[in-house]
C-alpha positions in Angstrom: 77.6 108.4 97.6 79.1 104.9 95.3 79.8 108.2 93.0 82.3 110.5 95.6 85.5 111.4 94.5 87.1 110.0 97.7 85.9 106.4 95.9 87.9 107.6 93.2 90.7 108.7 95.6 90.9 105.6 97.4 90.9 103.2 94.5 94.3 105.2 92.7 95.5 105.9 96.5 95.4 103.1 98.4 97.2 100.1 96.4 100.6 102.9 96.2 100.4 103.0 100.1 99.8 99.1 100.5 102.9 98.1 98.0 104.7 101.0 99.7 104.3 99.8 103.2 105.2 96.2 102.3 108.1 96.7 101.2 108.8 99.5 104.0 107.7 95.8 106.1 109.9 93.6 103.9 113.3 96.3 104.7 112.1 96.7 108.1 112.1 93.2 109.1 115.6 92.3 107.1 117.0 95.1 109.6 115.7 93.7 112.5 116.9 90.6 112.1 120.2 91.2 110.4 121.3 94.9 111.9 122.9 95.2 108.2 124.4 98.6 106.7 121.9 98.1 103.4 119.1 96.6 105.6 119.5 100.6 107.1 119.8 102.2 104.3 117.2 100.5 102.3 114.7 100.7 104.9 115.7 104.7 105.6 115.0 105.1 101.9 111.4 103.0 101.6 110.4 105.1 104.9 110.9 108.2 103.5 108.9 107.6 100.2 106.3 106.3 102.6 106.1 109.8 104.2 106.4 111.5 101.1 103.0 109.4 100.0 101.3 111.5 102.9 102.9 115.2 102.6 100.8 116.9 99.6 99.0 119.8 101.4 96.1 119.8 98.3 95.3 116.2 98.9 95.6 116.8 103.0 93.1 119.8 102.6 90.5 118.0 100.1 90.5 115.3 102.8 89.4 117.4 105.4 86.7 118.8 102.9 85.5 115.0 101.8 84.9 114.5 105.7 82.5 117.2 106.5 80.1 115.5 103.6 80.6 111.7 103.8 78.3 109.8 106.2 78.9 105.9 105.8 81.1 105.0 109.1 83.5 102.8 106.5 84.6 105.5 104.8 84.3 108.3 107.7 86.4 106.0 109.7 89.0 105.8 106.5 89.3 109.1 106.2 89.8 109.7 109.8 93.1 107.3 109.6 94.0 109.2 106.6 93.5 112.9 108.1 95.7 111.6 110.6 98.6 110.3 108.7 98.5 113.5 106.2 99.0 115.7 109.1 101.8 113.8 110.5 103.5 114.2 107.4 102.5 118.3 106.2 106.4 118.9 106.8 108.9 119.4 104.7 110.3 116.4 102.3 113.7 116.5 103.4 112.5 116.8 107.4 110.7 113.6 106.5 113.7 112.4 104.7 116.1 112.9 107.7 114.1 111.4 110.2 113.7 108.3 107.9 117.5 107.8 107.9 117.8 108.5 111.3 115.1 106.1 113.3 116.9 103.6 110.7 120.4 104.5 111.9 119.5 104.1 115.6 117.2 100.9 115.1 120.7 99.2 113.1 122.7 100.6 116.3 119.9 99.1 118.9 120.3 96.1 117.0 124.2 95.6 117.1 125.1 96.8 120.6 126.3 94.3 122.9 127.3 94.8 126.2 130.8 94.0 127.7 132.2 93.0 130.7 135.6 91.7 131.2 136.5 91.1 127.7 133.3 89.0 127.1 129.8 90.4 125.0 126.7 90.1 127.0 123.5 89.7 125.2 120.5 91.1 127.0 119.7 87.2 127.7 123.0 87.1 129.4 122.4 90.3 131.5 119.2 88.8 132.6 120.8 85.7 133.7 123.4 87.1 136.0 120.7 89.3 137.2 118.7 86.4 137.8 121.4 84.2 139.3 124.3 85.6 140.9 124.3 85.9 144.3 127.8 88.0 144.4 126.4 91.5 144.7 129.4 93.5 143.1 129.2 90.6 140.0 125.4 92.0 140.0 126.4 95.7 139.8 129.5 95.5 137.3 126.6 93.6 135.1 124.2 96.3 135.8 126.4 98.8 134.6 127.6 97.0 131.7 123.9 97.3 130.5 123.7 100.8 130.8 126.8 101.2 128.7 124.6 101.7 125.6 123.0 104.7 126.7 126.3 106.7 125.9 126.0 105.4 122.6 122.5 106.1 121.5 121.6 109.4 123.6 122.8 112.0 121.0 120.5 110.2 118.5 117.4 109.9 120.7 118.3 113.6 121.3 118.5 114.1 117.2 115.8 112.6 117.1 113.6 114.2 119.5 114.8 117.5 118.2 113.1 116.6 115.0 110.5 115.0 116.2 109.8 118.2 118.2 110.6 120.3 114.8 107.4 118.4 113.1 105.5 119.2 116.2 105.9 122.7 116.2 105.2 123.8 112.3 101.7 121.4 113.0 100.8 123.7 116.2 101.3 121.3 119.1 103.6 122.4 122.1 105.5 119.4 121.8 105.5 116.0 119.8 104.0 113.9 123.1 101.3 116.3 122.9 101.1 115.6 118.8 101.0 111.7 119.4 98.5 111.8 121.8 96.3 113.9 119.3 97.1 111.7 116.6 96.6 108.5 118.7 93.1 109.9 119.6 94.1 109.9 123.2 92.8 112.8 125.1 95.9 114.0 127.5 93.5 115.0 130.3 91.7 111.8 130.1 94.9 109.5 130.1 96.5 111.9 133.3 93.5 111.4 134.9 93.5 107.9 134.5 97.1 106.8 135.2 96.5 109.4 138.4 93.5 107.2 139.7 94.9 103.4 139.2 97.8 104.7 140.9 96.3 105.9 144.0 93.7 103.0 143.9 97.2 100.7 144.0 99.4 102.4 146.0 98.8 100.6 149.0 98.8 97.1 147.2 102.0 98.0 145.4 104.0 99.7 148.4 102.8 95.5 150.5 104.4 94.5 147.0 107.6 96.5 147.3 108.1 95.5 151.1 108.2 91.7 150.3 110.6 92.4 147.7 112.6 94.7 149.5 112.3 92.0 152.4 113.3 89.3 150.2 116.2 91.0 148.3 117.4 91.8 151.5 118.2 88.7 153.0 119.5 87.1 150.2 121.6 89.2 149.2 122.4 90.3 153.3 122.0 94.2 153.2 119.4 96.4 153.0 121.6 98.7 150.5 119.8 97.2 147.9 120.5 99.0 144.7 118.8 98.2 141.4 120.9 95.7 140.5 119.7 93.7 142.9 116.3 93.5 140.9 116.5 90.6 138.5 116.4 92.8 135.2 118.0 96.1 134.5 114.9 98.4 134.9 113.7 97.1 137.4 110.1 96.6 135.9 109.6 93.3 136.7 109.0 91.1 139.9 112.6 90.0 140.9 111.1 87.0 143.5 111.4 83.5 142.6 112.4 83.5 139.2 115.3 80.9 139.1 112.4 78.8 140.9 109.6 79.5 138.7 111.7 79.1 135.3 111.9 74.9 136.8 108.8 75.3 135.0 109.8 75.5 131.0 113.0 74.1 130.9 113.2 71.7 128.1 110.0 72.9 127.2 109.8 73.7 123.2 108.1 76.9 123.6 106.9 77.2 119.9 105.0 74.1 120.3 103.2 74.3 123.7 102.3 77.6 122.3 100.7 76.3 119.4 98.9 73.3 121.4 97.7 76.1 123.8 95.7 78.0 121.1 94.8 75.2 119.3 92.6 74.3 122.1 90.9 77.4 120.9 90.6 76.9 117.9 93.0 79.2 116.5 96.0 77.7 114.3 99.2 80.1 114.8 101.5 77.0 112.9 101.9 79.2 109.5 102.7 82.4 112.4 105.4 80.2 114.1 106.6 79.1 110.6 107.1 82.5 109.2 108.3 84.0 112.1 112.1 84.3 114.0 112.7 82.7 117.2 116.2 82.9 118.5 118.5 85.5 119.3 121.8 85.8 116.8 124.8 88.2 116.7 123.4 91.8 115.0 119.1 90.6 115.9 117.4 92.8 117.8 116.7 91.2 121.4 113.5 92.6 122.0 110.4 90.8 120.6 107.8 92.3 118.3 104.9 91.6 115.8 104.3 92.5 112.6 101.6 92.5 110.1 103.8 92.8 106.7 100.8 92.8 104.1 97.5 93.6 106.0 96.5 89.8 104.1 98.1 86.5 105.6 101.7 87.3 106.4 102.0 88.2 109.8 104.7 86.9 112.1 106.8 87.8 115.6 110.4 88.6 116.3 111.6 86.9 119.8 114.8 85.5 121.7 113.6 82.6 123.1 115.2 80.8 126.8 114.5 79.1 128.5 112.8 81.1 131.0 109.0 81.6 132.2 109.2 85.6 130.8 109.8 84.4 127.5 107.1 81.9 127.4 105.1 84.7 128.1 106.5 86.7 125.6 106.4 84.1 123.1 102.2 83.7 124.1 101.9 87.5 124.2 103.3 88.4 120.6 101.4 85.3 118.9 97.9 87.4 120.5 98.9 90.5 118.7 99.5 87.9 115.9 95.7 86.6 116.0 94.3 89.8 116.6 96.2 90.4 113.1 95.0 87.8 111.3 91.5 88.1 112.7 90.4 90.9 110.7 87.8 90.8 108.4 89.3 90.2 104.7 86.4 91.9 103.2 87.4 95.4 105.3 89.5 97.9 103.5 93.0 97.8 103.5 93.5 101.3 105.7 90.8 99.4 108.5 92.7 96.1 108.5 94.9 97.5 111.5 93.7 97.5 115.6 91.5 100.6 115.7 93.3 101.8 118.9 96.8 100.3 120.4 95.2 99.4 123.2 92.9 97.0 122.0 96.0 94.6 120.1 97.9 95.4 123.6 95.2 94.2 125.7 94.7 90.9 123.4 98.7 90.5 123.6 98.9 90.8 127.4 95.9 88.8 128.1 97.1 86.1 126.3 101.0 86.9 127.7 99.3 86.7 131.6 98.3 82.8 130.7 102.0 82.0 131.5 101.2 83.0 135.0 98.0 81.7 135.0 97.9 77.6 136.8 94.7 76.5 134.6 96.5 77.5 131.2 99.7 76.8 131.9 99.0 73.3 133.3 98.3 73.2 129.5 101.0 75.1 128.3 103.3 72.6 130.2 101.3 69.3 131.3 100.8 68.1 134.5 103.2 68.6 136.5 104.4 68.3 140.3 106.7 71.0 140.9 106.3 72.8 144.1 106.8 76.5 142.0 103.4 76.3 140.5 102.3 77.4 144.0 104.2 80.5 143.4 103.0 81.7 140.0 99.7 83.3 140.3 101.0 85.3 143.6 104.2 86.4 140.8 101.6 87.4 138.8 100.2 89.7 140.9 103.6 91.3 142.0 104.2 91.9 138.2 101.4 93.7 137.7 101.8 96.2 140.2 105.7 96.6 139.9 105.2 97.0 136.0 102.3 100.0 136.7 104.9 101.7 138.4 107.3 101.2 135.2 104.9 102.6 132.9 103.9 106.1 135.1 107.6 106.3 134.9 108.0 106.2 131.2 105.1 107.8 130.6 105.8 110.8 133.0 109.8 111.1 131.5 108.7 111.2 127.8 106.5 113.7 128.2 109.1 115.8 130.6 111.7 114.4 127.6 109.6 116.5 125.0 108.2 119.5 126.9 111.8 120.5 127.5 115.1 118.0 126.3 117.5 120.4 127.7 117.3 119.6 131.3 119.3 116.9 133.0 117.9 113.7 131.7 119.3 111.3 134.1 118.6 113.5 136.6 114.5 113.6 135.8 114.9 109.5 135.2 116.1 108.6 138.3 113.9 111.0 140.2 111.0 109.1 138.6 112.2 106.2 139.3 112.1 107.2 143.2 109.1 109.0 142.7 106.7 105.8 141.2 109.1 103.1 141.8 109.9 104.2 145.5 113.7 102.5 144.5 116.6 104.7 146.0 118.7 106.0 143.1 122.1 105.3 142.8 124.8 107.6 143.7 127.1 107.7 141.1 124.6 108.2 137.9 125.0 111.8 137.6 126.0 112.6 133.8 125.1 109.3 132.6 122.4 108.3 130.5 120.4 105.5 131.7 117.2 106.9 130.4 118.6 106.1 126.5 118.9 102.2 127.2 115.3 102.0 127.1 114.5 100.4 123.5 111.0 102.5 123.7 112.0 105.9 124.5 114.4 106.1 120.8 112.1 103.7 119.0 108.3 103.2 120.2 108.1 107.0 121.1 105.1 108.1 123.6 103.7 104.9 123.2 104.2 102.9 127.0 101.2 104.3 128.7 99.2 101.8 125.8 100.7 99.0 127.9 98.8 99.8 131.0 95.7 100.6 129.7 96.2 97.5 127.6 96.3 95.7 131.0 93.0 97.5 132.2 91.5 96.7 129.6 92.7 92.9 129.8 91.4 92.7 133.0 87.6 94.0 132.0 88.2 91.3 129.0 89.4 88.8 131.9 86.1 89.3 134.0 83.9 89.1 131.2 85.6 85.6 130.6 85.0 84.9 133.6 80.9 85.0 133.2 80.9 84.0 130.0 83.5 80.7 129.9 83.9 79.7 133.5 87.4 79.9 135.2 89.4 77.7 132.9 89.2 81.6 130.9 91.6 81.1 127.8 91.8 77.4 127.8 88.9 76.4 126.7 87.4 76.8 123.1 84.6 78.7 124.2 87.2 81.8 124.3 88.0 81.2 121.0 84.4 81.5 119.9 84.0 84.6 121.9 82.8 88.4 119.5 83.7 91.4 120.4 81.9 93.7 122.6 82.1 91.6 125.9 83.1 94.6 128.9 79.7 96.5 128.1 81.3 100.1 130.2 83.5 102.2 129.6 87.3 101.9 130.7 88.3 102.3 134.1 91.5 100.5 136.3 88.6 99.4 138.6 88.6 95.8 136.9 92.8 96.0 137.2 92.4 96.9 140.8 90.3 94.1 141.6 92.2 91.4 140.0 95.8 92.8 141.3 95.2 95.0 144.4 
């Protein structure tokens, strides 16, 4: 089959996409880190020609032809991955066009927003510290709602957005576009309901023990049991809010860039020329999230973060620089379309495995050297906690976008915060009516339908974790033998059952 047209295709095809999508990378990235008006428009521009590379319905339909014949799993698999991104894009050009400029516009207004209280801008660092700290419980609410001041900014371009988004949906015969990204993200929705369903029940009791040594906790220091969610320690309350003053003793002073790069080293794995290439530290107009990106499918891959000094962003630092050697651990001789995770969840369960270590003692007595301090005894018990109040986070997002899609007209904050009671079990405030909360939330405007990759990322991690186990002892990821370690080590199919052992 050397003599197929798709060889032909491929070989004229390919190398437009891959100069395309580096410089769609190259805008990208300037915008992220910058939040500049011609970072926006440059990178709405690049996007849209990217689309337009996937919209001709002759090319989309001799695709679907070349499948039913070819038979080598390298180029079946390529021209699965382009199938998929043709029929994302059999829209019209300017539909394509205006949702180019539009994610751009909202990812430059993500990046810009600050929050403010009294007169003074609060960085989502800042928000997290007065959540963390302040033991003044109206300080802690005023701060709360300072972060949700955003959401009046940003909800009438989700809503754009989703009304698009929705539009493309539609004219390619799907109900909805959660129901189109699912299909395109070869996720089967009865699967992935019946999945989230089962870890949930198999965790409920473990989480609702969770939620009552929280609620306990919260409760007397803060003197009330009218704990709203600004008593958590973060504003969505998706993390565990216990002991984190305590446990960020841990990694202060500590050069997080460095311990990292010891850590893997002792695998093996060199992430230097990542560290080098990458952004650390959060600046007026940055994002203040944390992401990686793969800019060339070759060697430059690198991570966006706002490093603290605090134990969550050693984690984040650890978990980004896994997505990063998952990157760069790709076979060079693949072809370009297959140098990319085959599925989200396999990066995500690298990224969070590695992201856990932070929590783990064995690896972070590494990460930080020996060390006497009485909160080590707390971290792995944190660990657990995080788990379980984070699974709760997810069936919320997940449950909302696809409620957000199936019907945007209905009272957002309404469905948010009864989801929030719902999986979170966390009484809803009283005076959110009209708001919109559920736009603060990077991922519901930007990473669309995507959330419910974290948790099964997690399963996955743990069936990764217990194969460790066997195979490398209990020191797990800091040893070299981990670094040494091929694919294929779970042997079953997916399940929470690993999860649920681990956390519950």
């Amino acid at each position: 089959m050397k003599d197929h047209p798709f060889h032909h295709f491929l070989a004229e095809f390919i190398p437009l996409v891959a100069k395309k999508s580096k410089q769609l990378n190259q805008a990208f990235w300037i915008l992220e880190t910058t939040g500049s008006d011609d970072a926006a428009d440059l990178k709405a521009d690049l996007d849209g020609e990217y689309r337009i590379l996937f919209n001709d319905p002759k090319v989309y339909q001799q695709l679907l032809d070349w499948d039913k014949e070819l038979k080598d799993p390298l180029l079946k698999r390529q021209i699965n991955v382009l199938i998929r991104a043709f029929k994302l894009n059999q829209v019209p050009k300017a539909l394509l066009e205006e949702l180019a400029r539009k994610e751009a516009t909202l990812t430059q207004s993500y990046a810009s927003f600050r929050s403010e209280l009294e007169g003074k801008e609060l960085s989502e660092n800042d928000i997290r510290e007065v959540l963390k700290a302040e033991k003044n419980i109206e300080k802690r609410k005023k701060t709360w709602e300072a972060s949700k001041k955003i959401g009046a900014v940003l909800a009438p371009q989700i809503l754009e957005l989703v009304r698009l988004r929705n539009e493309v949906a539609h004219s390619l015969g799907f109900s909805d576009y959660f129901q189109l990204q699912l299909d395109l993200q070869e996720v089967d929705p009865k699967w992935l309901l019946a999945t989230l369903d089962d870890l949930a029940k198999k965790s409920e009791k473990a989480y609702e023990e969770a939620l009552s040594e929280i609620n306990a906790s919260l409760s007397k220091k803060f003197g009330t049991s009218d704990l709203g969610p600004w008593a958590w320690s973060e504003p969505f309350c998706q993390e565990d809010p216990l002991d984190n003053e305590e446990l960020d003793t841990l990694v202060q002073g500590l050069d997080m860039s460095k311990a990292s790069a010891q850590f893997y080293r002792r695998m093996n794995v060199d992430v230097e020329p990542i560290l080098k290439r990458s952004d650390m530290f959060e600046r007026e107009g940055k994002n203040q999230h944390a992401f990686c990106i793969n800019m060339d499918r070759q060697n430059d891959v690198r991570t966006l973060n706002n490093v603290c000094s605090s134990l969550k962003w050693l984690e984040t630092v650890l978990h980004e620089l896994g997505h990063a050697i998952y990157e760069i651990g790709f076979d060079p001789s693949l072809p370009w379309l297959l140098r990319e995770p085959p599925h989200m969840i396999t990066t995500e369960a690298m990224a969070l495995l590695a992201g856990r270590q932070a929590y783990k003692l064995d690896s972070l007595h590494c990460l930080i050297g020996e060390t006497s301090n009485p909160a080590l005894q707390k971290v792995e018990g944190g660990l657990k906690r995080r788990q379980l109040v984070f699974s709760r986070w997810v069936l919320v997002m997940t449950e909302f976008e696809s409620q957000l899609y199936s019907n945007p007209f209905q009272d957002l904050n309404k469905l948010w915060w009864s989801l929030v009671e719902k999986h979170q079990k966390i009484t809803p405030p009283k005076d959110r009516s009209g708001g919109f909360d559920w736009a603060c939330k990077y991922h519901i405007g930007l990473a669309p339908v995507y959330y419910f990759s974290y948790l099964l990322g997690e399963m996955f991690a743990s069936a990764i974790q217990e194969s460790l186990a066997k195979e490398c002892g209990d020191k797990g990821l800091s040893n070299e033998k981990t670094g040494d370690l091929v694919t294929h080590v779970t042997g079953k199919p997916l399940t929470g059952d690993a999860w649920v052992k681990e956390f519950c």
